[in-house]
TIMI-914409 format. One record per residue (C-alpha): x negated, y, z; residue in one letter. Coordinates in Angstrom, 3 decimals, padded with zeros to 6 digits, m for minus. Example, Ala and Ser with C-alpha at 12.3 -4.5 7.8 and 13.67 -1.06 7.14 Angstrom:
! TIMI-914409
<node><c1>m012.300</c1><c2>m004.500</c2><c3>007.800</c3><code>A</code></node>
<node><c1>m013.670</c1><c2>m001.060</c2><c3>007.140</c3><code>S</code></node>
END
This chain:
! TIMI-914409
<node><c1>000.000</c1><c2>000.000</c2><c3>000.000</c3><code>X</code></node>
<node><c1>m002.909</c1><c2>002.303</c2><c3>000.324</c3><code>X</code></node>
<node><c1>m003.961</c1><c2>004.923</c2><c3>m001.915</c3><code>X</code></node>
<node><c1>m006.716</c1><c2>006.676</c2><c3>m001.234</c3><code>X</code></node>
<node><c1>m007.433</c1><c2>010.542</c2><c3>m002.060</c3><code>X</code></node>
<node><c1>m010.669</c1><c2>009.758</c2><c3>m003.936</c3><code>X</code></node>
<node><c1>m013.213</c1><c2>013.110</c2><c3>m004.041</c3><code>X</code></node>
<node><c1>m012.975</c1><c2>015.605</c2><c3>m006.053</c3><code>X</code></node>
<node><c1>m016.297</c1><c2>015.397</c2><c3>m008.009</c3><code>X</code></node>
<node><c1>m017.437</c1><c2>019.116</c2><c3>m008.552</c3><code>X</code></node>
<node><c1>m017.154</c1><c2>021.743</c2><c3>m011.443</c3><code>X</code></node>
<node><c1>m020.316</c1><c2>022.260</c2><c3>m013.949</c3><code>X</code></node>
<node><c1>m019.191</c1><c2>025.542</c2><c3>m014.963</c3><code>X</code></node>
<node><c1>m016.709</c1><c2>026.776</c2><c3>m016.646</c3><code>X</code></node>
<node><c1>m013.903</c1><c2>025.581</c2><c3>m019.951</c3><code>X</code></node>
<node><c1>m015.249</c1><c2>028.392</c2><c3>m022.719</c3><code>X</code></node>
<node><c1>m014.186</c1><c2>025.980</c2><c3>m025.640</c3><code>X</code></node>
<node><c1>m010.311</c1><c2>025.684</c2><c3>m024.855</c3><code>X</code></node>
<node><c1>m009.483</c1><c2>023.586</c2><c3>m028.113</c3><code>X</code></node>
<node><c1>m012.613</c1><c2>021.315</c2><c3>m026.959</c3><code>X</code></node>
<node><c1>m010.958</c1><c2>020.935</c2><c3>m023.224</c3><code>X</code></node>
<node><c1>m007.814</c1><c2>020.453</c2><c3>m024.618</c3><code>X</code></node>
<node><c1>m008.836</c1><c2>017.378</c2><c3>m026.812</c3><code>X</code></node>
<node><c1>m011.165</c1><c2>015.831</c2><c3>m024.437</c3><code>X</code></node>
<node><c1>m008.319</c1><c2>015.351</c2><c3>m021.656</c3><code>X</code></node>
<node><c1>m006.169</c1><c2>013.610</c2><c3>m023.805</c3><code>X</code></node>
<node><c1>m009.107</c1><c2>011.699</c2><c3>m024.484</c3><code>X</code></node>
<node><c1>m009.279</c1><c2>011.348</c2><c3>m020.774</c3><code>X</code></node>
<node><c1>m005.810</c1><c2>010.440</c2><c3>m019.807</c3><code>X</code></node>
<node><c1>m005.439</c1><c2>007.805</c2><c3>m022.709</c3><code>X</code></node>
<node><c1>m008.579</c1><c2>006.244</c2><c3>m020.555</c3><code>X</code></node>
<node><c1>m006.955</c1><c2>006.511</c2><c3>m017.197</c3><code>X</code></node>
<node><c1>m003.722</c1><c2>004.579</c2><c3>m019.014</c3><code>X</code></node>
<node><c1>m005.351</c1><c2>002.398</c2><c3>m020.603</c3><code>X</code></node>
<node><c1>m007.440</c1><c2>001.571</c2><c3>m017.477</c3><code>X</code></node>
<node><c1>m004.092</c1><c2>001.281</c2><c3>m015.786</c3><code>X</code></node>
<node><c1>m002.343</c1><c2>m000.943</c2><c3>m018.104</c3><code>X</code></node>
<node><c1>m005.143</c1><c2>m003.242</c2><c3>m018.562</c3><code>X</code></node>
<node><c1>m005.199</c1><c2>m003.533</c2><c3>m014.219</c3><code>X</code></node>
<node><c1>m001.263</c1><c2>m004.563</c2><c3>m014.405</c3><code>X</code></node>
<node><c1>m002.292</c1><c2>m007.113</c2><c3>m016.910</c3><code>X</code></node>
<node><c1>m004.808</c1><c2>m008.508</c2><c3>m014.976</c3><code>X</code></node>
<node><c1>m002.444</c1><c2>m008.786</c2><c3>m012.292</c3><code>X</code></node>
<node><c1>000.165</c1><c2>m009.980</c2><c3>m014.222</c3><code>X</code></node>
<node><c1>m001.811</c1><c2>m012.811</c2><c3>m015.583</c3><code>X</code></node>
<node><c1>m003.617</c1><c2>m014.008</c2><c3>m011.882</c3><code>X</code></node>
<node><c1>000.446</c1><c2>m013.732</c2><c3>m011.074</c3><code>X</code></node>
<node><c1>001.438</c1><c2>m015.814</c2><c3>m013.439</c3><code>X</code></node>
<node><c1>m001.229</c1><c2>m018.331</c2><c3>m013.442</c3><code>X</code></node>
<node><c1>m000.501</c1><c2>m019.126</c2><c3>m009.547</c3><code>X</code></node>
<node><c1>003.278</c1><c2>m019.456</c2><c3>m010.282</c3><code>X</code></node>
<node><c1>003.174</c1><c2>m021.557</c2><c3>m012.410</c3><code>X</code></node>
<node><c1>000.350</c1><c2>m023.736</c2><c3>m011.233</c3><code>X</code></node>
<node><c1>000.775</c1><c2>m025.634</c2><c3>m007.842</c3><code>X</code></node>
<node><c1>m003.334</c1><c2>m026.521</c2><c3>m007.833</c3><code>X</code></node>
<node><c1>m003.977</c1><c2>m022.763</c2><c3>m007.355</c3><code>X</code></node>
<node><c1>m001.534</c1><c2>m021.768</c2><c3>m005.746</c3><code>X</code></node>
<node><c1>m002.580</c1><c2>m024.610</c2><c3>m003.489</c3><code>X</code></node>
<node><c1>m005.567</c1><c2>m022.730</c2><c3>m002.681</c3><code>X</code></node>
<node><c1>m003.526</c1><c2>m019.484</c2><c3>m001.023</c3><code>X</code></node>
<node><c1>000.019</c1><c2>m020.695</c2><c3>m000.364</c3><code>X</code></node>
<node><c1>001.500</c1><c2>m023.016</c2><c3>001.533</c3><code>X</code></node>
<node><c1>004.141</c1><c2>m024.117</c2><c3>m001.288</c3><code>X</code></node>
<node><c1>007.253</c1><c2>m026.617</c2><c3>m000.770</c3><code>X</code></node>
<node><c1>009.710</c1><c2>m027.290</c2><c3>m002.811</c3><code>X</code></node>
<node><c1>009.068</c1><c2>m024.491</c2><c3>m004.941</c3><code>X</code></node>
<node><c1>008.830</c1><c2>m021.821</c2><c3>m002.417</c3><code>X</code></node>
<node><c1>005.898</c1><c2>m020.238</c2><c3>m000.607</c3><code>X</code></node>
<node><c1>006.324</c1><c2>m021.225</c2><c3>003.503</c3><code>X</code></node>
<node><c1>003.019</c1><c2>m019.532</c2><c3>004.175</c3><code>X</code></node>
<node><c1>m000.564</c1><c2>m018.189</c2><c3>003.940</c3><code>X</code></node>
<node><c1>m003.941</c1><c2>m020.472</c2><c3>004.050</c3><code>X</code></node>
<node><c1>m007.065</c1><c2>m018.666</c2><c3>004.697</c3><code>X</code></node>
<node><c1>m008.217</c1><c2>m018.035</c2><c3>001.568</c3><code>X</code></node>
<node><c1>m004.662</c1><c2>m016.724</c2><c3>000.906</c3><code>X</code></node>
<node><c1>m004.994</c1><c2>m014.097</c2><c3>004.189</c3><code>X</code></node>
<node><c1>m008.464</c1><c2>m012.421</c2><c3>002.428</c3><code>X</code></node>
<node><c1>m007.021</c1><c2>m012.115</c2><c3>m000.909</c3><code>X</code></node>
<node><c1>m003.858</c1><c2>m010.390</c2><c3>000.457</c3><code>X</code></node>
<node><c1>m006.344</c1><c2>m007.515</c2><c3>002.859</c3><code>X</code></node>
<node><c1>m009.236</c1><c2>m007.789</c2><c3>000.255</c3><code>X</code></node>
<node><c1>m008.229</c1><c2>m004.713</c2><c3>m001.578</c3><code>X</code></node>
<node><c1>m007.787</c1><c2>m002.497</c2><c3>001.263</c3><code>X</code></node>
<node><c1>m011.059</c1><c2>m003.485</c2><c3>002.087</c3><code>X</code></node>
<node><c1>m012.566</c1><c2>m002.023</c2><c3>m001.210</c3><code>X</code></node>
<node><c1>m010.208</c1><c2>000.841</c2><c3>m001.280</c3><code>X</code></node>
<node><c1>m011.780</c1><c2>001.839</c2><c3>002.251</c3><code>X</code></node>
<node><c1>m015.310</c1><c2>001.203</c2><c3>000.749</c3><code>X</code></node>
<node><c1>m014.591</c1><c2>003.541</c2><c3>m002.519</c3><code>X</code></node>
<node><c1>m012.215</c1><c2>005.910</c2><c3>m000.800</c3><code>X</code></node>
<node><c1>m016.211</c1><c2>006.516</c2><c3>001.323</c3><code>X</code></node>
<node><c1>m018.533</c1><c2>005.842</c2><c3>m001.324</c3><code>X</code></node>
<node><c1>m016.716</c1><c2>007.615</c2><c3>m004.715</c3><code>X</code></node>
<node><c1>m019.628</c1><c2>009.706</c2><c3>m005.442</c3><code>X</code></node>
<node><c1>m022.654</c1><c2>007.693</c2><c3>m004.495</c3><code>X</code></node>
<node><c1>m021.087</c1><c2>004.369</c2><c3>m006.603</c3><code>X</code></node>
<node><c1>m022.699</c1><c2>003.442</c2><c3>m010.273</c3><code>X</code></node>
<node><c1>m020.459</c1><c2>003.484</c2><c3>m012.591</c3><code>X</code></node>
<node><c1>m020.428</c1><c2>m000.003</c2><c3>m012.504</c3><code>X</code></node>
<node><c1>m020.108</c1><c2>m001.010</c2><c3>m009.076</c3><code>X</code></node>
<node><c1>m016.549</c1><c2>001.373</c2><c3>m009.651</c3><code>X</code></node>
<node><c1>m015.608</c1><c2>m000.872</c2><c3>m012.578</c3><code>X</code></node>
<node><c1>m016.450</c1><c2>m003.933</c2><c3>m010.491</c3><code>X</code></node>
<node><c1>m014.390</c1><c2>m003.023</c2><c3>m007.594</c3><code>X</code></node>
<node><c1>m011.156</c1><c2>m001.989</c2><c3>m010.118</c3><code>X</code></node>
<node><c1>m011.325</c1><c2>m005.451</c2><c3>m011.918</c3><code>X</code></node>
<node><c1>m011.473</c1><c2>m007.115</c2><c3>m008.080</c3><code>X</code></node>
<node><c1>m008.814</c1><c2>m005.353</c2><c3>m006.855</c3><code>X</code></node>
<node><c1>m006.122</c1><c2>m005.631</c2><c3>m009.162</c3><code>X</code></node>
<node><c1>m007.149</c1><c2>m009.313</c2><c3>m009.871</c3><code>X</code></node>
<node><c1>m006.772</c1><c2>m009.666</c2><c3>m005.750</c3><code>X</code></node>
<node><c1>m003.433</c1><c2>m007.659</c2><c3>m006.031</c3><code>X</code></node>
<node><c1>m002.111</c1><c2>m010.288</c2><c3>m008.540</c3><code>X</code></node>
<node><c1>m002.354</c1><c2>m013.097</c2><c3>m005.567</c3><code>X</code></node>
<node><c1>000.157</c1><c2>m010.714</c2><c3>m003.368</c3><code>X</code></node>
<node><c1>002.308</c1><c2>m009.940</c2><c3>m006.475</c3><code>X</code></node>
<node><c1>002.934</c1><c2>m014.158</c2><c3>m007.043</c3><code>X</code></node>
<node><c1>004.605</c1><c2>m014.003</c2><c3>m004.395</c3><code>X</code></node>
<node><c1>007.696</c1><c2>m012.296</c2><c3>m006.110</c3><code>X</code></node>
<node><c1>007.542</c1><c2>m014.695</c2><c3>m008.729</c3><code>X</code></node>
<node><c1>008.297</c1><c2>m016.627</c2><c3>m005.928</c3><code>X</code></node>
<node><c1>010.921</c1><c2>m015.127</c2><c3>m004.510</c3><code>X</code></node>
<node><c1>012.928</c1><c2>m013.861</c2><c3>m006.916</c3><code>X</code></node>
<node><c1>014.251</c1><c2>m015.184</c2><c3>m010.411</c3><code>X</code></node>
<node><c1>012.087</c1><c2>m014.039</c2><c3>m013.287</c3><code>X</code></node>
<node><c1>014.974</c1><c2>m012.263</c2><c3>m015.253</c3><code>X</code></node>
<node><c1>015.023</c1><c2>m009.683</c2><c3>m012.040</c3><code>X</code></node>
<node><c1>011.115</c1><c2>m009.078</c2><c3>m012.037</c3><code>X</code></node>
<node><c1>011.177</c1><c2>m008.972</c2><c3>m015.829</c3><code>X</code></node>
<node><c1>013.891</c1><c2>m005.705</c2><c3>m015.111</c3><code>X</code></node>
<node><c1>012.363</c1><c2>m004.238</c2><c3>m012.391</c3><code>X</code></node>
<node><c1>009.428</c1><c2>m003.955</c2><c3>m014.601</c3><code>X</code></node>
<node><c1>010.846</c1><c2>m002.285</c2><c3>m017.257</c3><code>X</code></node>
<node><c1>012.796</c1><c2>000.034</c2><c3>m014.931</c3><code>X</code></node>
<node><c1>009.804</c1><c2>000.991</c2><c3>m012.856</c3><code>X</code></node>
<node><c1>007.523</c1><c2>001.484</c2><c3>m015.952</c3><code>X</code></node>
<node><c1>010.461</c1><c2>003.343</c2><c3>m017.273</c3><code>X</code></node>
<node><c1>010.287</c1><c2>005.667</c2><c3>m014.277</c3><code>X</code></node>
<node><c1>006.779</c1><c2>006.113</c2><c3>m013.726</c3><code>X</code></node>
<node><c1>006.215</c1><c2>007.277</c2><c3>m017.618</c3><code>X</code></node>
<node><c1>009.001</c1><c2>010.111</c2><c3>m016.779</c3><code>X</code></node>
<node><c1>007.607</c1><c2>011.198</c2><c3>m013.711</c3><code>X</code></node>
<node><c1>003.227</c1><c2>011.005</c2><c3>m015.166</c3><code>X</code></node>
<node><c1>004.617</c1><c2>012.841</c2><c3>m017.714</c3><code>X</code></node>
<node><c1>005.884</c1><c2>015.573</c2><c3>m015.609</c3><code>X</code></node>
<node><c1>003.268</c1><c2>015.587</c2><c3>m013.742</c3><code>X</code></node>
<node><c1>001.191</c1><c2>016.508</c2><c3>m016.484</c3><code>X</code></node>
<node><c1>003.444</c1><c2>018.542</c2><c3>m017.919</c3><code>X</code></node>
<node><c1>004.300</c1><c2>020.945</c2><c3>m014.936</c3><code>X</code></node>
<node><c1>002.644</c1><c2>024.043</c2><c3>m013.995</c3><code>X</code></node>
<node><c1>004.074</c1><c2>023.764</c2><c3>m010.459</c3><code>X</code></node>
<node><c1>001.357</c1><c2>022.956</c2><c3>m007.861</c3><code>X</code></node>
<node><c1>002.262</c1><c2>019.605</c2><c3>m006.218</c3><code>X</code></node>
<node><c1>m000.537</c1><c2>020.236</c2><c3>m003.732</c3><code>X</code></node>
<node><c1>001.780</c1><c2>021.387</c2><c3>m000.981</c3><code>X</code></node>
<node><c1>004.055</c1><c2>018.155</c2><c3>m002.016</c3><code>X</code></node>
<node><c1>000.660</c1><c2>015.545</c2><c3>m002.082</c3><code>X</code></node>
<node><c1>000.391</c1><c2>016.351</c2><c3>001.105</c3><code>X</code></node>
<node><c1>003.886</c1><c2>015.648</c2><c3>002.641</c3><code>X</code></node>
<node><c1>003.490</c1><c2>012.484</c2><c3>000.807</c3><code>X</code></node>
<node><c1>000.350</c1><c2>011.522</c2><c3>002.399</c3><code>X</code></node>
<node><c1>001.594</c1><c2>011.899</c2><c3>005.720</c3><code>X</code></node>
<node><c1>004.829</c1><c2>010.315</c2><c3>004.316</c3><code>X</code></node>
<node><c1>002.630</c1><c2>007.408</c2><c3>003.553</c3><code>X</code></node>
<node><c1>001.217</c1><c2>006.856</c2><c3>006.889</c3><code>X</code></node>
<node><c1>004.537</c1><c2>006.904</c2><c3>008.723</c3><code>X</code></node>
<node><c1>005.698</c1><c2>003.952</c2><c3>005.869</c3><code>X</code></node>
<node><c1>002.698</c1><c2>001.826</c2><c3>006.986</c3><code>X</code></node>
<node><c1>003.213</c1><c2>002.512</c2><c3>010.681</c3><code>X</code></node>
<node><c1>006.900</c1><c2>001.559</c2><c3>009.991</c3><code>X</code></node>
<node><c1>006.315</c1><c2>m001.750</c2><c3>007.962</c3><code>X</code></node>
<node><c1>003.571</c1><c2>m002.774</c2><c3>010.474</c3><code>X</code></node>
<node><c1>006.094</c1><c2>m002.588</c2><c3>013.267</c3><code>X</code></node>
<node><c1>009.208</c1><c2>m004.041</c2><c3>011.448</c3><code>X</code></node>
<node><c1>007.080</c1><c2>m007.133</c2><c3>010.687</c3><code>X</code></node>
<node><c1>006.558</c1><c2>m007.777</c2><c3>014.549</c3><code>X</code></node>
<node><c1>009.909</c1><c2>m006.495</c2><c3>015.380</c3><code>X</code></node>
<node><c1>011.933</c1><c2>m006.941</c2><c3>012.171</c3><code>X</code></node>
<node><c1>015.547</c1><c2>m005.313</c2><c3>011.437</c3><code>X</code></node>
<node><c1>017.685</c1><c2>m005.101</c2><c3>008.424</c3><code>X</code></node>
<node><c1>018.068</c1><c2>m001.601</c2><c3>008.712</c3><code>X</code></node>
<node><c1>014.780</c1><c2>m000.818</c2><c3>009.276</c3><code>X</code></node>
<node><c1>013.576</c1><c2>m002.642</c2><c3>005.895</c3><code>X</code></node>
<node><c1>016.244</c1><c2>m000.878</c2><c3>004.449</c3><code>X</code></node>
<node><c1>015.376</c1><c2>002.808</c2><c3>005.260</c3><code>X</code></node>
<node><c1>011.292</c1><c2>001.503</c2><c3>004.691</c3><code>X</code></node>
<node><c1>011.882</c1><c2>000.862</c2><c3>001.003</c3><code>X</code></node>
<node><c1>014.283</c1><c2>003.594</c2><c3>000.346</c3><code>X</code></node>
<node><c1>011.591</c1><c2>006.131</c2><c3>001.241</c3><code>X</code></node>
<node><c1>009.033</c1><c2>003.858</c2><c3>m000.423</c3><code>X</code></node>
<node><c1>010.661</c1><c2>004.360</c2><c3>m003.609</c3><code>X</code></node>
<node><c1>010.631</c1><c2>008.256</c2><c3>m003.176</c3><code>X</code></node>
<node><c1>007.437</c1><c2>008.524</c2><c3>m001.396</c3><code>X</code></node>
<node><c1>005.337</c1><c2>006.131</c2><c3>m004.648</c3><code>X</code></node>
<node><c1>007.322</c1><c2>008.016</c2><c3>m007.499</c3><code>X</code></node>
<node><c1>006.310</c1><c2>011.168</c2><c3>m006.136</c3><code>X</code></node>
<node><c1>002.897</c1><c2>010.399</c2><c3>m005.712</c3><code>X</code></node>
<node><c1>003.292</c1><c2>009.255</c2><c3>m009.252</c3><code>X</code></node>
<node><c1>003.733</c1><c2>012.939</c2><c3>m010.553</c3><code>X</code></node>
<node><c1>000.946</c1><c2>014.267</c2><c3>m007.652</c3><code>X</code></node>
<node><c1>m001.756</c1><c2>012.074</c2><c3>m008.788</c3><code>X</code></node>
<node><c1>m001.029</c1><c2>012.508</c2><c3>m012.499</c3><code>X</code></node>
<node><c1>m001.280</c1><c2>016.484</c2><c3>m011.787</c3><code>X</code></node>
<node><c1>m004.758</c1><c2>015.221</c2><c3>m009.717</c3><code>X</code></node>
<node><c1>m006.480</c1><c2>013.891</c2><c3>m012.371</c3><code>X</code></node>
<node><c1>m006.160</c1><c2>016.238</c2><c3>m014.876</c3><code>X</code></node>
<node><c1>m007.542</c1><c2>018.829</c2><c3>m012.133</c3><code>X</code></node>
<node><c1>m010.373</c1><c2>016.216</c2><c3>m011.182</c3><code>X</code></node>
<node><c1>m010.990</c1><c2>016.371</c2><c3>m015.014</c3><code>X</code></node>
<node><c1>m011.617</c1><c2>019.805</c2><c3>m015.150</c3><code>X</code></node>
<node><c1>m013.618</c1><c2>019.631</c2><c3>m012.724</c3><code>X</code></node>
<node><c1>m015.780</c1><c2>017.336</c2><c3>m013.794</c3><code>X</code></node>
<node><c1>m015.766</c1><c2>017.994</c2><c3>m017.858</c3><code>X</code></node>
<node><c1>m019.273</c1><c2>018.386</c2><c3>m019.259</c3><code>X</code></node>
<node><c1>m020.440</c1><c2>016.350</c2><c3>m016.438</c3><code>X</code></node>
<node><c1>m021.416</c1><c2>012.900</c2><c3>m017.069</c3><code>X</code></node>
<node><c1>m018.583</c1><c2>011.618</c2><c3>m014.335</c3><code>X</code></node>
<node><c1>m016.135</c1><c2>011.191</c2><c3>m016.318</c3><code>X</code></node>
<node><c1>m015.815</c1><c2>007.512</c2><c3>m016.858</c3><code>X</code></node>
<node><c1>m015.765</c1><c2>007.504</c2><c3>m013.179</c3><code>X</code></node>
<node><c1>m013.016</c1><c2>009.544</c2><c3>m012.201</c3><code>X</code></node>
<node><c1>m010.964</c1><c2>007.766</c2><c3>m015.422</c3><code>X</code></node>
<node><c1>m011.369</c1><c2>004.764</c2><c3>m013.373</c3><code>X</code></node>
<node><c1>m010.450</c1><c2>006.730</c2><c3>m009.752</c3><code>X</code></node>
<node><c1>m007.807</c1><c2>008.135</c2><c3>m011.504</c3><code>X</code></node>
<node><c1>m006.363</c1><c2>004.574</c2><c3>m013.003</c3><code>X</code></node>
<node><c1>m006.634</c1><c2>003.283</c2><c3>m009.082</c3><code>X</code></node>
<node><c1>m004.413</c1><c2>005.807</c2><c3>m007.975</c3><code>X</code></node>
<node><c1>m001.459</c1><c2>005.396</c2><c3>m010.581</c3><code>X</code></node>
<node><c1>m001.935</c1><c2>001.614</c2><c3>m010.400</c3><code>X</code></node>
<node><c1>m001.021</c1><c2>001.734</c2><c3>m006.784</c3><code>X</code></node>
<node><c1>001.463</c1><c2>004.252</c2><c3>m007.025</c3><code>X</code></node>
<node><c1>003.206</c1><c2>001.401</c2><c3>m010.108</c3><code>X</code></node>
<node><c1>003.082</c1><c2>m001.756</c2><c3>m008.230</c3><code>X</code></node>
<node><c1>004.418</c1><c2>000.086</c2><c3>m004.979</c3><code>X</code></node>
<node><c1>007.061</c1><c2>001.654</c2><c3>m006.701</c3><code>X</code></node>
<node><c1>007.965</c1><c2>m002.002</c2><c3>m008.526</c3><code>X</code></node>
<node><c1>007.479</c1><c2>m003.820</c2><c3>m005.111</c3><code>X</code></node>
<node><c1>009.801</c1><c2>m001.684</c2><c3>m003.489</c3><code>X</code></node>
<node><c1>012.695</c1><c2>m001.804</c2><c3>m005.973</c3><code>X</code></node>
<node><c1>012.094</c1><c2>m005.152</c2><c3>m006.130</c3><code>X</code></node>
<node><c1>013.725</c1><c2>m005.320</c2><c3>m002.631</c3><code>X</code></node>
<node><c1>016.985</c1><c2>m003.563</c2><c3>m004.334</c3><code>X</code></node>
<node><c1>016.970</c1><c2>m005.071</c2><c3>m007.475</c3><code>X</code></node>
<node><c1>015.336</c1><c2>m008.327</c2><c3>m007.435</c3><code>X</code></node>
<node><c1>017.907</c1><c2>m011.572</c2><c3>m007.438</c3><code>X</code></node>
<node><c1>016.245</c1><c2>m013.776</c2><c3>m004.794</c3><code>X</code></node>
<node><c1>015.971</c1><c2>m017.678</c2><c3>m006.194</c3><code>X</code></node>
<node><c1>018.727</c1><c2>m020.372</c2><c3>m004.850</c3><code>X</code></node>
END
């Protein structure tokens, strides 16, 4: 659920070719998408392979009769593994090769695949298959005002920060104490806490870009950048999976 506010990596003067600027961030955010995209596919395919394949699944899950009962060991790492290297980039942005970045992406959205098999498991594919569509549907409205937009979301980022940190406090006590009300209001401000941060980071990176442009960071930041509106997706689809996902007889 994490989702880090990388560094800002710092200017190298300023934009005095406008048309130049103009061409090299769209340059920049087709990386960050593509970046993005190729993460969820990743994901999608580590997904898929466990779901369909009891020998690794075997190696996570405890799996009967088609339904996951619990965790094995290796199945607890996989699942905290990427807040592990979120914590280590969130700290490290700026000192990390390029890559060691690309390293850590690739590892955490193949991790994040283990946790997302576990909806395949839960719910019928025809639901996930919609929820996908619907939240990818959603997130290219609101990245696309978020580019768009000459309103500051920095005020807004913020609020949704804190937001964020009050949703993992919540989740973490609802899973000692759990309440159907209480999951209830969780993923209802899940859903508008991710697809804000979905505009907020969009707005983000093409600020981080500007900072950055002449600079020879800007692979880096792509990659940074791709983190954050990966998260912000499969939060977004996890939680509306909770409203819209048909759970398996």
């Amino acid at each position: 659920m994490a989702n880090p506010n990388f560094s800002t990596f710092g200017r190298n003067g300023t934009v005095a070719d406008q048309a130049a600027f103009d061409v090299g961030l769209r340059a920049h955010m087709v990386r960050v998408y593509n970046y993005m995209a190729s993460g969820l596919a990743l994901s999608g395919i580590v997904a898929f392979a466990l779901f369909t394949s009891s020998e690794l699944a075997g190696l996570f899950f405890q799996v009967q009769a088609g339904r996951v009962v619990g965790l094995n060991v290796l199945g607890w790492v996989a699942i905290f593994a990427p807040l592990g290297l979120l914590l280590l980039v969130s700290f490290r942005a700026q000192s990390m090769s390029l890559g060691a970045v690309q390293a850590v992406y690739w590892a955490v959205t193949a991790l994040m695949g283990v946790s997302l098999s576990l909806l395949l498991f839960r719910y019928t594919g025809a639901s996930v298959a919609r929820t996908f569509f619907i939240t990818a549907a959603a997130f290219g409205a609101l990245s696309l005002y978020g580019y768009t937009t000459k309103r500051d979301l920095t005020a807004m980022g913020k609020f949704l920060f804190m937001g964020m940190i009050g949703l993992i406090l919540a989740s973490l006590v609802n899973m000692f104490w759990p309440s159907g009300t209480m999951s209830f209001i969780i993923s209802v401000a899940g859903v508008l806490i991710f697809s804000g941060l979905i505009a907020y980071d969009t707005q983000r990176i093409k600020e981080q870009y500007a900072d950055a442009w002449g600079s020879d960071v800007a692979e880096k930041i792509a990659i940074f950048g791709a983190l954050s509106l990966y998260l912000d997706f499969v939060n977004l689809f996890q939680f509306l999976m909770s409203f819209l996902g048909q759970e398996r007889e």
